[in-house]
C-alpha positions as CSV (number, residue, x, y, z in Angstrom):
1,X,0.0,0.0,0.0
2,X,2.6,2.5,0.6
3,X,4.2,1.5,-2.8
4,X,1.1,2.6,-4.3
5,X,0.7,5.6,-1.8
6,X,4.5,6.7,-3.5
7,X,2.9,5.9,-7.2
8,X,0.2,7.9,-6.5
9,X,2.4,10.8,-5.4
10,X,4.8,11.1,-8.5
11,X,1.5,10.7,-10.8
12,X,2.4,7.2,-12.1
13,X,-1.3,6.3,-11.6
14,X,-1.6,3.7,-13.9
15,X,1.5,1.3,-12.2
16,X,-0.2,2.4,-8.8
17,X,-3.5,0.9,-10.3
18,X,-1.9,-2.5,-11.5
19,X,-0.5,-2.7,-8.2
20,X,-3.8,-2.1,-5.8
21,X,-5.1,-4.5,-8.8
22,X,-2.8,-7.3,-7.7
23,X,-3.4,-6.6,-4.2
24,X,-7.4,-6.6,-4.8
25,X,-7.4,-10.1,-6.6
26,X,-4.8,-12.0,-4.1
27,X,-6.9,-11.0,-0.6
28,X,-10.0,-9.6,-2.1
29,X,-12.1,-10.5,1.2
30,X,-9.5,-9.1,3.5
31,X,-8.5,-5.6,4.7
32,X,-5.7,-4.8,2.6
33,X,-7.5,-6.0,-0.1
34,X,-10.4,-3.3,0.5
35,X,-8.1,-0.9,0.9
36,X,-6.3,-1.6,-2.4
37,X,-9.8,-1.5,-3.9
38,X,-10.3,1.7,-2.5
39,X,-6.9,3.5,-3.6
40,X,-7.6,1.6,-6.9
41,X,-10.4,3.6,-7.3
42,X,-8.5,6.9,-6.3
43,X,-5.9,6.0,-9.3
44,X,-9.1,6.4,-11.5
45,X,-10.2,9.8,-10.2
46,X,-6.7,11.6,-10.4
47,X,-7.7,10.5,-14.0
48,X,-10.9,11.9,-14.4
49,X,-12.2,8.7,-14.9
50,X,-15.5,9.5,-12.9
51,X,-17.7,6.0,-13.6
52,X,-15.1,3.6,-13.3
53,X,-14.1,5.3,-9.7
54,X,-17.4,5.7,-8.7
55,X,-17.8,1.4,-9.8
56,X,-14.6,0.6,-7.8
57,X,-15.7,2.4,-5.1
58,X,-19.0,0.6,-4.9
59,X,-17.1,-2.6,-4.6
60,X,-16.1,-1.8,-1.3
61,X,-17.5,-4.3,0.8
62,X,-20.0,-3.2,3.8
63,X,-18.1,-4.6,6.2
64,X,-14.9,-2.6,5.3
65,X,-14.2,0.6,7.2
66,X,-13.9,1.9,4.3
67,X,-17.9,1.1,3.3
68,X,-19.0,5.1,4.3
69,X,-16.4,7.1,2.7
70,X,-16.5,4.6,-0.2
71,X,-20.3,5.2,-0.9
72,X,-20.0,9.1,-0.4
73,X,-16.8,9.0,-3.0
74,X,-18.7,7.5,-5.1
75,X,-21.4,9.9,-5.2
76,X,-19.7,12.4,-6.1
77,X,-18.0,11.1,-8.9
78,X,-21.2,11.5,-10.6
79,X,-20.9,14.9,-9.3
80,X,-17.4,15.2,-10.9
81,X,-18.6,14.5,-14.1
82,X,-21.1,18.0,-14.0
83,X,-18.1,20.3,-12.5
84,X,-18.9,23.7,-14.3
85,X,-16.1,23.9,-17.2
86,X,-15.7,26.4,-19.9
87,X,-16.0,25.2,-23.7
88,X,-12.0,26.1,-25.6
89,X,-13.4,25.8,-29.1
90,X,-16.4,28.9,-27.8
91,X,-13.5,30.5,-26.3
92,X,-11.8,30.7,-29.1
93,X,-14.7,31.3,-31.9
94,X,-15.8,34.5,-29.3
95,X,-12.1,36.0,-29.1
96,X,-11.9,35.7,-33.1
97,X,-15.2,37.4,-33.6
98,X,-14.6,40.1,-30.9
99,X,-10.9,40.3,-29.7
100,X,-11.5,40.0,-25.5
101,X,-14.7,38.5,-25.2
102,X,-13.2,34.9,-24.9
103,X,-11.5,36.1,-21.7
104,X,-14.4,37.6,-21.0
105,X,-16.5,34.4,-21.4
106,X,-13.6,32.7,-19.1
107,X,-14.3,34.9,-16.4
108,X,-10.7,37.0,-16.7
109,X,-11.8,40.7,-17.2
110,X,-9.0,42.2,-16.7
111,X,-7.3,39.7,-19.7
112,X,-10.2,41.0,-21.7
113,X,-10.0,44.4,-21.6
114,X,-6.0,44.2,-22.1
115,X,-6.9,42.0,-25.5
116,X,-9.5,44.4,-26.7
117,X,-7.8,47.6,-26.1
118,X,-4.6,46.4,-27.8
119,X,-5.8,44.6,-30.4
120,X,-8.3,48.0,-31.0
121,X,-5.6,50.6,-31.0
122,X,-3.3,48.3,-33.4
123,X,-6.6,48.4,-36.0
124,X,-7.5,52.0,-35.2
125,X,-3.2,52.9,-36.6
126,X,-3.4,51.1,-39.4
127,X,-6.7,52.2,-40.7
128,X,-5.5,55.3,-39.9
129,X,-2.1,54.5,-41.7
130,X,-3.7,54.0,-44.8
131,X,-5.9,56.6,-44.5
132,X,-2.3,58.7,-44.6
133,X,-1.0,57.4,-47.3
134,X,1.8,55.6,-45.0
135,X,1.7,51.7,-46.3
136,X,4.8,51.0,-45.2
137,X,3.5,52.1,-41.5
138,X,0.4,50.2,-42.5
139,X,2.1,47.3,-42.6
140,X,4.2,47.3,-39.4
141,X,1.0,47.5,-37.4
142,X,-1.0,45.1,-39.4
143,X,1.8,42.4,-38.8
144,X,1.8,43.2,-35.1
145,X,-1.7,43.4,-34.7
146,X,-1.8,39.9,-36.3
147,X,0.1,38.8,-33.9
148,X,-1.9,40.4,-31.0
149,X,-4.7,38.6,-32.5
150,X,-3.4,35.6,-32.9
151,X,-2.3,36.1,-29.2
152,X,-5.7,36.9,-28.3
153,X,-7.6,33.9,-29.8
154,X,-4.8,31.5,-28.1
155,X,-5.0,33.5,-24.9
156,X,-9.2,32.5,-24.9
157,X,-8.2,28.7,-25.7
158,X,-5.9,28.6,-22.7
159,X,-7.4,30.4,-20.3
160,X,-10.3,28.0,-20.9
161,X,-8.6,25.3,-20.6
162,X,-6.8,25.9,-17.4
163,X,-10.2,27.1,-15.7
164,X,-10.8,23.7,-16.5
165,X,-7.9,22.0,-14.6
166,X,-8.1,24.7,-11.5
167,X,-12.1,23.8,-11.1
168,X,-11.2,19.9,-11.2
169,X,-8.0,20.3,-9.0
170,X,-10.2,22.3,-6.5
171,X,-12.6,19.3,-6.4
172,X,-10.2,16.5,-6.0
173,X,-8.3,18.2,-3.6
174,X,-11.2,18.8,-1.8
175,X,-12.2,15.4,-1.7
176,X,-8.6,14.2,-0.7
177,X,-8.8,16.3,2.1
178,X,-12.1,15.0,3.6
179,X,-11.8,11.4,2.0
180,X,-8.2,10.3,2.1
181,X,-6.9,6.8,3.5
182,X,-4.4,7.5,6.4
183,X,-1.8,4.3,6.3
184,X,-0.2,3.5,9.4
185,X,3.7,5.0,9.9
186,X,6.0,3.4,7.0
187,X,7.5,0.1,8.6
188,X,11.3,0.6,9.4
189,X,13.6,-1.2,7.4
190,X,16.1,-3.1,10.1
191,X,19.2,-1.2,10.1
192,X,23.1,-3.2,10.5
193,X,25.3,-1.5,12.6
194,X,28.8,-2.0,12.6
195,X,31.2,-0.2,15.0
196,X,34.8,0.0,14.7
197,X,37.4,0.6,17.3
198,X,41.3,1.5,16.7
199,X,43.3,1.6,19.8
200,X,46.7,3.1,19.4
């Protein structure tokens, strides 16, 4: 189990849930092997896997301590599956129709007043470029300004993304907090001491 526990801690879920696998199928009516089921089940969470966890954690038998926390974990991995997320592909589609309003639509208004004031006065110079006679000045601001745009509409696509992450790293860590499986202390490995005496 602490193997696992150490899996589980450098993100190597998948080896963690072969291991609590093994464990499951070699003492499946046994403590350890409820609690392998149980971390099993966690290995598919940290994946967004939100039915299988919530099946694994079903599995835990009623007369395991683990029965409560089990059935309450497993609840709301249905409720994982409805956290609130923002769409990339509408982030996007709004910040290429109106520089801003993706980062708007992600909730970041200070991102989306940045994007639409830059992107505004970069338009605003070259039409006003042209409207001079000054191509070559023209130019320089269109090609930044298509690269503020570009900016923009990748901005949107992030910052939709990693509300994403942030709202489903709030959840799990929430649940690990209320839901985790305390292990007793690591064991100590036996330690060989040697002593050596000179005498002069």
């Amino acid at each position: 189990l602490w193997q696992g526990e150490s899996l589980i801690r450098r993100g190597q879920y998948t080896t963690a849930e072969r291991l609590y696998t093994e464990i499951t199928e070699r003492f499946p009516h046994e403590k350890i092997g409820q609690q392998a089921r149980y971390q099993r089940a966690w290995t598919l969470l940290y994946r967004r896997q939100w039915r299988e966890a919530a099946t694994q954690f079903q599995q835990v038998t009623p007369d395991s301590d683990l029965y409560q926390s089990a059935q309450l974990l497993a609840q709301e991995d249905l409720v994982g599956e409805r956290l609130p997320t923002k769409s990339p592909a509408l982030a996007g589609l709004l910040s290429g129709l109106l520089p801003g309003s993706g980062q708007l639509y992600n909730g970041r208004l200070g991102d989306a007043l940045l994007a639409f004031f830059l992107n505004t006065l970069f338009i605003i110079g070259a039409i006003e470029a042209v409207h001079n006679d000054a191509p070559a000045v023209a130019g320089i601001l269109s090609f930044f300004e298509a690269g503020w745009y570009a900016g923009n509409v990748y901005g949107a696509i992030n910052g939709a993304n990693k509300y994403n992450r942030h709202t489903t790293e709030i959840f799990l860590r929430n649940l690990d907090n209320r839901f985790h499986l305390e292990l007793p202390e690591t064991p100590h490995t036996p330690m060989l001491g040697v002593q050596f005496s000179l005498g002069f």
